[in-house]
Every structure is written in structure tokens, then in C-alpha cells.
N, C-alpha and C positions, 0 to 999 in steps of 0.2 A: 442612549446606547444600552442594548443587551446585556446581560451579563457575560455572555459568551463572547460578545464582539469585547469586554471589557480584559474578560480572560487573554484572546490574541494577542491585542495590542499589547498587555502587559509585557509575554512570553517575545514579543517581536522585540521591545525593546532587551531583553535581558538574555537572550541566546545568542552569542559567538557564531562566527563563522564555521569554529573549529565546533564548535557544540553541535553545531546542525549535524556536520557532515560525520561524525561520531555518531549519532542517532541513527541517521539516515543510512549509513553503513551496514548499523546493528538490522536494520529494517530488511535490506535487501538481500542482506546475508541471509535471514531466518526466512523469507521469502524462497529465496532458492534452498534451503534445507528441506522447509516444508515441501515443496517440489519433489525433492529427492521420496521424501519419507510418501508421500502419496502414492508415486509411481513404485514404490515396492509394495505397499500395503494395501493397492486398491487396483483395479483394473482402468483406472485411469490412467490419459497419455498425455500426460501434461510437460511440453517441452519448453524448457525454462532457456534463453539468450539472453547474455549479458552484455550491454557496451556501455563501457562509464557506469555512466548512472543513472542507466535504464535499463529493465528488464521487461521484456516479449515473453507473454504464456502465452501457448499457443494449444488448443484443444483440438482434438480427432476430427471434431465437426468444420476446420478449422478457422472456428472463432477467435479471436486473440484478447487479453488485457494486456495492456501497456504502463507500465510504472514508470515515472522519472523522476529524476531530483532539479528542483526550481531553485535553483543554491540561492540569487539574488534573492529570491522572495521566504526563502528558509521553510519552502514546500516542497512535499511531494504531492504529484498530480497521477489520479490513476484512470484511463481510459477503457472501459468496455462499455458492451451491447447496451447497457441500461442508460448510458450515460459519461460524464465527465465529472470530476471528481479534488477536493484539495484537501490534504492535508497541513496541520501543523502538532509540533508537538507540544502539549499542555499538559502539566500535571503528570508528566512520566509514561501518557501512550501520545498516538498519531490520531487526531480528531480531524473531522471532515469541519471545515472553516462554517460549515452555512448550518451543523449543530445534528448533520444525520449519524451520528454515532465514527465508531472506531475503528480504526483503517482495516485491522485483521479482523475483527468479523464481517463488515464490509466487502473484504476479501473473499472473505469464506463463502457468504452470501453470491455475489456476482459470478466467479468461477462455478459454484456447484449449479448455477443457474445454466451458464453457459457450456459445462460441462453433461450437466443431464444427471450428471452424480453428485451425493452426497459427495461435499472434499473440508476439509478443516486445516486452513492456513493460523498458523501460530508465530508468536513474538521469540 
């Protein structure tokens, strides 16, 4: 077992129901802030839908990323153009399960891809 795979399981066993969805929250809050602060500060058109516990960006081009919350699995899963995606939270951010780095740069990465523009999603 990886270290990282050793990391998960740790955090699987030891995070609440209620710990997920408090993280998870703080997550798609600052997702749609970020959104907000973008589309003021950038000539980007980034339109942010919220249901539950999922969020639709949806770009000009209109390309989409897809955020949701996997509550049984105490993931979140993020869908665009590059690909499909898990997070968990370790060590106080959202780490991609398979060890590619951290949800919001991740973020940042995939959207300015799919936007065409530099964009900076933050925690």
C-alpha cells in the first residue's frame, strides 16, 4: 500500500458524516465566490448552477465542469474536458484519490483550460 493510499483510508476511517459535509460545503461555497470574484475581475463568463450538492460551470465556449458531493463515499467528484476526477479530504485540503494534486488548483487548471483564460479558483 502507497503512502497515499495509506493516507485515505486513514482519513476514511476518521471523518463524520457531519465532517464531510462541513468541508464539502466550505468547498462549493468558495467555488461559487470564486465565480463571482472572476466574473467581476476578468472578462470571463463563467456561470456557476447550484442543486444540492452539485455545481454546473459553464464557459462561453459552452464547455461545462461539474462538481458533486459523493456523501456515501465522503467524495467529491469533479467532471471536465480533461477528464473525471475524486477528491477526499487529507490533511486539511481536497486531494485527487489517484495522488494528481489539489482540488483548487486542479480547478484553476481545468477551467482556464477550458475557458481560454487565465482564471484562479480559490479555498
Amino acid at each position: 500500500m502507497t503512502k497515499i493510499e495509506q493516507i485515505f483510508n486513514m482519513h476514511r476511517i476518521v471523518m463524520t458524516d457531519l465532517e464531510f459535509l462541513t468541508q464539502a460545503e466550505h468547498l462549493l461555497s468558495a467555488v461559487e465566490q470564486s465565480c463571482d470574484r472572476i466574473n467581476d475581475e476578468t472578462e470571463a463568463d463563467v456561470d456557476n448552477q447550484r442543486s444540492g450538492g452539485m455545481i454546473t460551470l459553464s464557459f462561453a465556449n459552452r464547455s461545462q465542469i461539474i462538481l458533486n458531493l459523493q456523501k456515501p463515499l465522503h467524495e467529491v467528484w469533479m467532471a471536465a474536458k480533461s477528464g473525471g476526477y475524486h477528491y477526499k479530504w487529507v490533511e486539511g485540503a481536497w486531494q485527487d484519490t489517484k495522488g494528481q494534486g489539489e482540488f483548487f488548483a486542479n480547478l484553476t487548471r481545468y477551467a482556464s483550460e477550458q475557458a481560454g483564460l487565465p482564471l484562479k479558483f480559490t479555498a
